[in-house]
C-alpha positions, 0 to 999 in steps of 0.5 A, a space after each residue: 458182175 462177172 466172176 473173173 476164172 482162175 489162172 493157172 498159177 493161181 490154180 497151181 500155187 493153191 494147190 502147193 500150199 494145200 499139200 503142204 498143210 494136207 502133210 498134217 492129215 498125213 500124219 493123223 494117218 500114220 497114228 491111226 494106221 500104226 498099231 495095226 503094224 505093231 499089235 502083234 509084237 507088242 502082245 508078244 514076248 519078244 516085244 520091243 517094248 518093256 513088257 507085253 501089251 495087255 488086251 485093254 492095252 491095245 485098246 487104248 492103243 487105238 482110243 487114246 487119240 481120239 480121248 486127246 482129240 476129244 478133250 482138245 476139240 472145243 479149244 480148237 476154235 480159240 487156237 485158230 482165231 486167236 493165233 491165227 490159221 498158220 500158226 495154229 495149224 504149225 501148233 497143233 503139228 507140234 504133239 505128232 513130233 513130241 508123240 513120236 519122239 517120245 516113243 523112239 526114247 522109251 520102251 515104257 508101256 504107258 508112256 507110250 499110251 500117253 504118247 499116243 494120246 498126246 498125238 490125238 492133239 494133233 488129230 483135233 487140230 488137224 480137222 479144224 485146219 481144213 478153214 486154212 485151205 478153205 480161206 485161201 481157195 478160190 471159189 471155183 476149186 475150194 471144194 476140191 482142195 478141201 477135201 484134199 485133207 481126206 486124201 493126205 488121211 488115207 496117203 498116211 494110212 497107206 504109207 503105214 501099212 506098206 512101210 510096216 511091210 518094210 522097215 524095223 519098228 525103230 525105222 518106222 517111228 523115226 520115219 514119222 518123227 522126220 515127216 512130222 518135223 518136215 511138216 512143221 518147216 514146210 508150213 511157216 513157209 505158207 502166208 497167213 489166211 488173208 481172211 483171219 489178217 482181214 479178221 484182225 485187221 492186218 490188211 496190209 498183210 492181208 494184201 500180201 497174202 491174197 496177193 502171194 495165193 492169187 498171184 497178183 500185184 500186191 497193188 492191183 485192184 484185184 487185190 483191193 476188191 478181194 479185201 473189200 469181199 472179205 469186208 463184206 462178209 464180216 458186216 454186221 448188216 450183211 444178215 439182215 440184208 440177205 434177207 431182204 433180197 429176193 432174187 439169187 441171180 443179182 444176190 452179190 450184186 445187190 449186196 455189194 451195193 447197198 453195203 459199200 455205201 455206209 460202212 459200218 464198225 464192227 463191235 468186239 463181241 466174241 465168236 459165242 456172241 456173233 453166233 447167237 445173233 446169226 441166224 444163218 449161222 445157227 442153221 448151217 450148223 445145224 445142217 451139218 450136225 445132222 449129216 455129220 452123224 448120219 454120216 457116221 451112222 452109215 457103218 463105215 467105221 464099224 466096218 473098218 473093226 470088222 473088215 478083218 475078221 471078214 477078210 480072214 474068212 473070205 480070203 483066209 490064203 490073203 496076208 492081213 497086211 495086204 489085205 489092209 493094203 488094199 483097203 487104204 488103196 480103196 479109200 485113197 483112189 475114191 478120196 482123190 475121184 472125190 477131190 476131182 468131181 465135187 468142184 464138177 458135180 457139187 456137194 449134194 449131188 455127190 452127198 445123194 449119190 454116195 448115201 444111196 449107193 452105200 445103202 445098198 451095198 450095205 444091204 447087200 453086205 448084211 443079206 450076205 452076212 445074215 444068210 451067206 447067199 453068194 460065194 466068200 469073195 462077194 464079201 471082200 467085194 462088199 467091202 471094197 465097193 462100200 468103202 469106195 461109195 462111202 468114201 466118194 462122197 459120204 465120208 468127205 463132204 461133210 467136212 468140205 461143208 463145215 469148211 464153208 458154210 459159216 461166216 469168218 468170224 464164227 468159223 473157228 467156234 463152229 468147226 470146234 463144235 462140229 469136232 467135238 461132236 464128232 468124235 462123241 458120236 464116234 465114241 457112242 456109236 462104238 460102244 452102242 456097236 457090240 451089244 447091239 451085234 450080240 443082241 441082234 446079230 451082225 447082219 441085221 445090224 447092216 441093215 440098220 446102217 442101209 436104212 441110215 444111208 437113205 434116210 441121209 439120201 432124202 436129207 441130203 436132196 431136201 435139206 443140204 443146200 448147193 454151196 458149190 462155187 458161192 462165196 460165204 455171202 451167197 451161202 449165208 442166204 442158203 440157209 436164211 428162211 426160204 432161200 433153200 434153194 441152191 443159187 447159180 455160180 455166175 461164169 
């Protein structure tokens, strides 16, 4: 069977409703990004605030948020297939407003610390939020809109850094109360995921959905197949009978056909329970536990510690805030190139190339800092291209991954698990960083990071399958017993 293209309006209406819910990554941006701003006033003693920060004060400026998103992460899951993708992804929008609206009311030290905390709530769901985009994405372009998210990231972290240049403190958090707010109003105007109403057996709804983000008729046949493609991925006896076909080519046909003919009932069994059961599953998760933590092993948010003491010794006449600047400019333009090539290139030749070219520009940027065998500017220029490969490729994909690759009813109970571990590798990878540097020194500490990055090159080319343009079933068989090997979208 044919796979039908995408329209245009198809295309554009995606693409609308995926800004909108990217708005949230924005405000994760502007969290992360904010304290870079106001460090120095707050350490001061002219601060705005009731009495200066404290040197561990400002450190848990930077880490509460993400000790909030830690503690939130494992109910993420719950939160988005209970209440649905929308309206968890509006709820967890919801501590970004209460965040900064509590610091445009109080000058208190620590409730400002709790503020910040509470605004890691919102980063936890944020990063879950990207199974929304994910679900009502066609397959041609859902790579692409998903990583989307991380660009919505960097945009916020840009606008930080350039409106600190411009606004009064006081300006700046009411800028970030009414973002946050306007989030919130644009998303209840999005429909559901078609997938989660299926899930709940809302079909009708359901119809509404697909018939709004693929703009068909409501009544098409279009719109029928769609649900009956959604049904499919939920049978119980879709496993086992991936297992069975051989040949990837005829994969949708063959399942389709044998699965349309005695529709089976699903059992209420909880997402732990279905996953247990899933093979395909347990090995997708695997997969991306994996790439996730070479990933963070690569250095690139170690380097972001680093980056300006580096910048003040190899540009010492450049203002840190430019400096700063220009970095989020670098991860922004690379996020975007990365939305623009992953639906082309696909996610492993992308996860290869990016992991390869980091390796060695972080083997270079160790040389540089063990043995300073080239001028100070060649440093700024190791950081920029390294936080632009990185970002290509390495830094997105991942996610893009833990989007797609798991069935519809464990999706939530994955990606959950995914967050968590996540922000415990961060947090290890961190407080393992310094004593290491002390021990050995910060050079061969980037050689470590190069040797990481091609060993995630081999991973990737041996072990991550090519999931560009399938559908959950066809990646569902990726990853059952010897059906590695990619399978061809059909044009």
């Amino acid at each position: 069977m044919e796979k039908e293209k995408i329209r245009t309006s198809e295309f554009l209406i995606q693409s609308l409703a995926t800004a909108v819910i990217c708005f949230q990554a924005c405000l994760t941006g502007y969290v992360f990004a904010w304290p870079s701003n106001t460090v120095a006033n707050f350490m001061s003693n002219e601060t705005v605030l009731s009495r200066p920060m404290s040197s561990m004060d400002v450190s848990l400026l930077g880490a509460l948020p993400n000790i909030g998103a830690l503690i939130v992460s494992p109910f993420c899951g719950y939160a988005f297939n209970t209440w649905g993708r929308k309206y968890a992804t509006m709820l967890f929008t919801l501590p970004y407003v209460f965040a900064w609206l509590i610091i445009s009311l109080t000058s208190n030290v620590p409730l400002v610390l709790a503020a910040t905390c509470l605004a890691g709530v919102g980063i936890a769901g944020q990063n879950v939020a990207i199974i929304y985009i994910s679900e009502i994405s066609h397959d041609s372009i859902r790579g692409g809109l998903t990583a989307c998210s991380a660009s919505g990231y960097f945009l916020g972290i840009l606008t930080t850094f350039t409106l600190g240049g411009y606004l009064t403190y006081m300006q700046t958090v009411y800028t970030h109360l009414t973002l946050s707010v306007l989030c919130i109003l644009f998303m209840a105007f999005l429909p559901e995921s078609p997938v989660f109403l299926v899930l709940v057996g809302r079909e009708e709804e359901a119809a509404k959905s697909i018939s709004f983000y693929r703009q068909l008729d409501v009544k098409s046949k279009e719109v029928e197949a769609e649900i009956a493609k959604i049904k499919l991925q939920m049978d119980p006896r879709l496993e086992k009978l991936l297992e069975e076909v051989h040949d990837p080519e005829t994969l949708g046909e063959l399942v389709e056909k044998k699965l349309e003919k005695v529709p089976e009932e699903r059992e209420s069994e909880s997402a732990w329970q279905l996953f247990k059961k899933s093979k395909s599953s347990k090995r997708a998760l695997m997969t991306v536990l994996i790439i996730m933590a070479l990933t963070i092993m690569m250095g690139c948010v170690v380097l972001q510690i680093y980056a300006e003491p580096m910048f003040k010794e190899a540009a010492p006449t450049m203002p840190a805030n430019q400096c700063a600047v220009f970095l989020a400019l670098d991860f922004l333009i690379a996020s975007i190139l990365c939305v623009l090539a992953v639906d082309r290139c696909g996610r492993k030749f992308l996860l290869i190339v990016t992991s390869a070219g980091s390796g060695v520009f972080t083997v270079l940027l160790g040389a540089q800092l063990q043995f300073y065998w080239a001028p100070a500017w060649f440093t700024v220029f190791l950081i920029y291209g390294f936080s632009f490969v990185f970002t290509l490729g390495c830094a997105v994909i991942p996610f893009v991954l833990t989007a797609e690759v798991f069935l519809p009813e464990v999706r939530g109970f994955c990606n959950s698990v995914v967050m968590a571990f996540l922000w415990i590798f961060n947090f290890i990878t961190l407080v393992i960083f310094n004593p290491l540097v002390e021990a050995v020194g910060l050079g061969p500490v980037f050689y470590f990071f190069s040797v990481v990055c091609f060993v995630g090159a081999l991973y990737s080319h041996f072990c991550i399958p090519e999931t560009k343009g399938l559908s959950a079933d066809a990646i569902q068989a990726l990853f059952l017993k010897g059906r590695r090997q990619s399978i061809k979208p059909k044009a």
